[in-house]
C-alpha positions in Angstrom: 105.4 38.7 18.6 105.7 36.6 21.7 104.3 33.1 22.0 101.8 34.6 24.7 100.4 37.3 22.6 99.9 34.9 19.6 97.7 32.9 22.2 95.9 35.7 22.1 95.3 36.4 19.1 91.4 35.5 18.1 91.2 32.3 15.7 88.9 33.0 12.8 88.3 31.7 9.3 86.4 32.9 6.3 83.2 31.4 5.5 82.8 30.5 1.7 81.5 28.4 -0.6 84.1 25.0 -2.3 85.6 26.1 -5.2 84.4 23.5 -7.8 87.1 22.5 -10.0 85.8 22.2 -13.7 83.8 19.5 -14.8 83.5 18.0 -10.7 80.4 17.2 -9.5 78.4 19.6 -6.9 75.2 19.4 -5.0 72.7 23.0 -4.5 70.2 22.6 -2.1 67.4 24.9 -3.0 65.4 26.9 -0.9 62.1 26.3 -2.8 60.3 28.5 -0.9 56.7 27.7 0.8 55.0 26.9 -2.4 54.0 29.1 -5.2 56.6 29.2 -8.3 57.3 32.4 -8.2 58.5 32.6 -4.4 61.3 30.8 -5.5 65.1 32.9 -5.8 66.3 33.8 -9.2 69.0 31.8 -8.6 67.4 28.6 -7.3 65.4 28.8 -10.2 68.8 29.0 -12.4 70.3 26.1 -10.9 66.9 23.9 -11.4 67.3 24.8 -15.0 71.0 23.8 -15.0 70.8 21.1 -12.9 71.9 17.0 -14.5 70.0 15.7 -11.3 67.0 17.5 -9.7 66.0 15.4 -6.5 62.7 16.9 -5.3 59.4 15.9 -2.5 56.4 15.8 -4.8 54.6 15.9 -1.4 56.3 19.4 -0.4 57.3 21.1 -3.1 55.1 22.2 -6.1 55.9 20.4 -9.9 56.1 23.8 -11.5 59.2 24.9 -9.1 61.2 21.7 -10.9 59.1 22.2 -14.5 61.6 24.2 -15.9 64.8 21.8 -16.4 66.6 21.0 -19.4 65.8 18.0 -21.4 68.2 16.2 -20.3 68.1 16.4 -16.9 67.0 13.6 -15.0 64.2 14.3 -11.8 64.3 11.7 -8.6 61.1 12.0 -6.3 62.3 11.7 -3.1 58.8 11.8 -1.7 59.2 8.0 -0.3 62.6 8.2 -0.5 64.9 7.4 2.6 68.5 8.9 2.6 70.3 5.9 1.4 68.0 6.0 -1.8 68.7 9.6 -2.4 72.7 9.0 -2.0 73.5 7.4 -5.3 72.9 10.1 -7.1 75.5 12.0 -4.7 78.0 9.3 -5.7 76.9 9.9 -9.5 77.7 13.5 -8.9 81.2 12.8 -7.9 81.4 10.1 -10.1 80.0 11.7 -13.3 81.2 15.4 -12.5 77.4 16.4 -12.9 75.2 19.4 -10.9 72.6 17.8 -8.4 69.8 20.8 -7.6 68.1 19.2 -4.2 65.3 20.5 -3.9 63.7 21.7 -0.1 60.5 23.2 0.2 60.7 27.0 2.5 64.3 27.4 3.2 66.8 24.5 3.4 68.4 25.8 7.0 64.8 25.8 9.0 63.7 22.1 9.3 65.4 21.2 6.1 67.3 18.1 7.3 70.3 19.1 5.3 73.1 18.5 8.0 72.7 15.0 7.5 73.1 15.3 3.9 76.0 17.5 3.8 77.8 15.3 6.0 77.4 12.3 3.6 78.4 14.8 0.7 81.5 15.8 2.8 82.1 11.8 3.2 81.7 11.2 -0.3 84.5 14.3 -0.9 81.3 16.2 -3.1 81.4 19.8 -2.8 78.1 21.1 -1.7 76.2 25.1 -1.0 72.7 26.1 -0.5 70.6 29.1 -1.5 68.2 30.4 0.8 64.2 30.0 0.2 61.4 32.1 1.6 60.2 30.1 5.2 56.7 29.4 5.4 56.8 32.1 8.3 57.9 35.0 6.4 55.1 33.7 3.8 52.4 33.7 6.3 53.7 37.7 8.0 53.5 38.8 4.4 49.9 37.4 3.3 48.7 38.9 6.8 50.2 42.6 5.8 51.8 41.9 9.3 55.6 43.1 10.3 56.7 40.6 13.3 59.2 43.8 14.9 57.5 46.3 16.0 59.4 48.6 18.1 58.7 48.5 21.8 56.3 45.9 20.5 58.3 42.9 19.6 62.2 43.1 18.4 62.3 38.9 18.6 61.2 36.3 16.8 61.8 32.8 18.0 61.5 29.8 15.5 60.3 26.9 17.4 58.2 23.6 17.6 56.5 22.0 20.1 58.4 19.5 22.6 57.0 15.9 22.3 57.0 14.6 19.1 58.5 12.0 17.4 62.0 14.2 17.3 63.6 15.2 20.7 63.9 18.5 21.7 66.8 20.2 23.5 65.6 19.8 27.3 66.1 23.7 27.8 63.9 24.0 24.5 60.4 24.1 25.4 57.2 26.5 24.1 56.5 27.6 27.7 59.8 29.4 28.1 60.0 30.9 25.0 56.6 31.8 25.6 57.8 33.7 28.5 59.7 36.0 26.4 56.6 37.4 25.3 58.2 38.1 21.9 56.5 36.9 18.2 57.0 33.3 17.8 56.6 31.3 14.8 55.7 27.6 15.6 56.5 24.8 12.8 55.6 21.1 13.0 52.8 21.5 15.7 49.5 21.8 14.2 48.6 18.3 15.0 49.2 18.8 18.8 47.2 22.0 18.9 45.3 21.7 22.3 48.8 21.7 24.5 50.2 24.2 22.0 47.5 26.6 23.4 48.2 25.1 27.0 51.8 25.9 26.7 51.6 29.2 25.3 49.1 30.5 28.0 51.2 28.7 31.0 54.0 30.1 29.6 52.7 34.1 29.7 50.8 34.9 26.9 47.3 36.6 27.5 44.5 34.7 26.4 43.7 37.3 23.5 47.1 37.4 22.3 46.5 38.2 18.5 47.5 34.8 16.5 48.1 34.0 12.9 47.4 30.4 11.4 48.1 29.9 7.9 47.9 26.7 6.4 49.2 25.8 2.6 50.8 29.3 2.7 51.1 30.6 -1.1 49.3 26.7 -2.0 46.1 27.4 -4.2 44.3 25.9 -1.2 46.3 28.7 1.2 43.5 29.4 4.4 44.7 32.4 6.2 42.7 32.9 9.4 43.4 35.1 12.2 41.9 34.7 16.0 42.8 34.8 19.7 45.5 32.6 21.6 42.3 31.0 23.8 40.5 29.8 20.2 43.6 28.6 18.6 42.9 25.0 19.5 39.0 25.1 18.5 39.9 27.0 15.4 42.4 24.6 13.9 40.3 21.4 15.1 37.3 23.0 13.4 39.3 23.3 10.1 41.0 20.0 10.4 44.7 21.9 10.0 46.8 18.7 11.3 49.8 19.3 8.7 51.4 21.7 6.1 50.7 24.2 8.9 52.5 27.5 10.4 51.2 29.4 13.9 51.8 33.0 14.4 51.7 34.0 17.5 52.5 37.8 19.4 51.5 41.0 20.3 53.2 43.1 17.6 50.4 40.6 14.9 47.6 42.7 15.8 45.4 43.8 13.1 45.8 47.5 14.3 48.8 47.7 16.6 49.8 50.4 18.5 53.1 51.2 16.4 55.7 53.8 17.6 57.5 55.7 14.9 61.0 54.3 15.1 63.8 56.4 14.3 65.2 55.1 11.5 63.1 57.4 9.2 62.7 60.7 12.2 64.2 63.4 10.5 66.2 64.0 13.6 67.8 60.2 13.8 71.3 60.8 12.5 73.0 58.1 10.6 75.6 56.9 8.6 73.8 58.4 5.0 71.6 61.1 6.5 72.7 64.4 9.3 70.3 65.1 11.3 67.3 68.1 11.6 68.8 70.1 15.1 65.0 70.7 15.8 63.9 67.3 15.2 66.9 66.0 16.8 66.3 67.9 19.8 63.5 66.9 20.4 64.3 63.6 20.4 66.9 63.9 23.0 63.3 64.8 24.9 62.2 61.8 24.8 65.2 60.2 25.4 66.2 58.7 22.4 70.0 59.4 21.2 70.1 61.6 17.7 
């Protein structure tokens, strides 16, 4: 092979997970999910029960998610905890060759404020993974019997904040153009701000009686649901004091009774990898366009 063609040639590596040699320390972040105990992953729920060290926020994440831990394990709130508290008991892990399940409330890669973390770990030379934990956003779609894609609808959903707080946003990062895409958005960390959430969203293109989701404490025993138009979003959340611990759905395809199109994953004449399909069926999809 010539030296030009190996220039060529794409540079790739696979993504997995440390191999832990036995009896070295590791640190699990754990997706806790958005708060009730039995969101969480079977296999969050192993490590907690495994884990030496369970560092958890008693101000996120629910005492039962961390309740069932062996008796020796040792539990670190880390509630009022800054990262140089929390990063003895990484050096314990290395040290000690013990498990440390750190606990994050939804799921540790939305808003987790795990890169920080992992990049001490990787300092420190401890090996780290996480598992995934249902988002407060996927919480909320569910409790509303709501699917955020609906074809010709909405095939987009945009995680996003709103621009202004205490933590920068990226300058191209703002609600009004995302707004623009006129997609389903899920908006985190903004309920406090709730007047120029509304502002933004309308300047940015969304009708005034764009259908929106507000759930507060989603899955919490004091979980308030409420539904209303984009133009009463502020009023609504002022009247019901939601300044924290609170996710906005907002889109089209979150109607109460959308206008859904079949989609042709299920037409008997959609052909596909597992299923031929119908000739009538399929024909008269081509009809409309669509490819069998």
């Amino acid at each position: 092979m010539s030296s030009e063609s190996m220039n060529n040639e794409p540079e790739y590596r696979v993504v997995k997970n440390t191999e832990v040699p036995e009896g070295a320390g590791k640190v699990v972040f754990v997706g806790a999910g958005p708060g009730a105990p039995d969101l969480i992953t079977v296999r969050g729920a192993r490590v907690i029960a495994e884990a030496d060290i369970i560092i958890w926020a008693s101000s996120l994440v629910s005492p039962e998610i961390v309740a069932d831990h062996k008796e020796t394990a040792e539990l670190i709130d880390s509630a009022t905890a800054s990262l140089e508290d929390i990063t003895p008991a990484y050096e314990r892990a290395r040290d000690e060759g013990l498990l440390v399940a750190r606990v994050h409330t939804g799921d540790p890669a939305i808003y987790g404020a795990t890169a920080e973390q992992r990049q001490i770990l990787d300092k420190l030379g401890v090996a780290h993974e996480s598992i995934p934990g249902v988002s407060a956003f996927s919480a909320a779609a569910a409790r509303s019997n709501v699917e955020i894609t609906l074809p010709e609808v909405a095939q987009s959903l945009i995680l996003t904040r709103l621009e202004g707080g205490r933590t920068p946003m990226p300058a191209k990062e703002t609600v009004r153009e995302f707004a623009a895409h006129g997609t389903t958005m899920a908006l985190y960390l903004s309920a406090a701000r709730n007047k120029v959430l509304q502002e933004e969203l309308l300047a940015g293109g969304y009708a005034p009686d764009t259908p929106v989701i507000i759930g507060h404490q989603v899955s919490w025993p004091d979980e308030v649901m409420l539904r209303c138009q984009l133009k009463d979003l502020s009023q609504v959340m002022k009247e019901h004091k939601f300044w924290k611990h609170t996710v906005i759905l907002v889109g089209p395809a979150l109607a109460e009774k959308p206008m859904v199109k079949r989609s042709h994953l299920y037409h008997p004449g959609f052909r596909h990898e597992y299923r031929e399909a119908e000739p009538q069926a399929a024909a008269e999809l081509a009809e409309k366009g669509a490819q069998a």
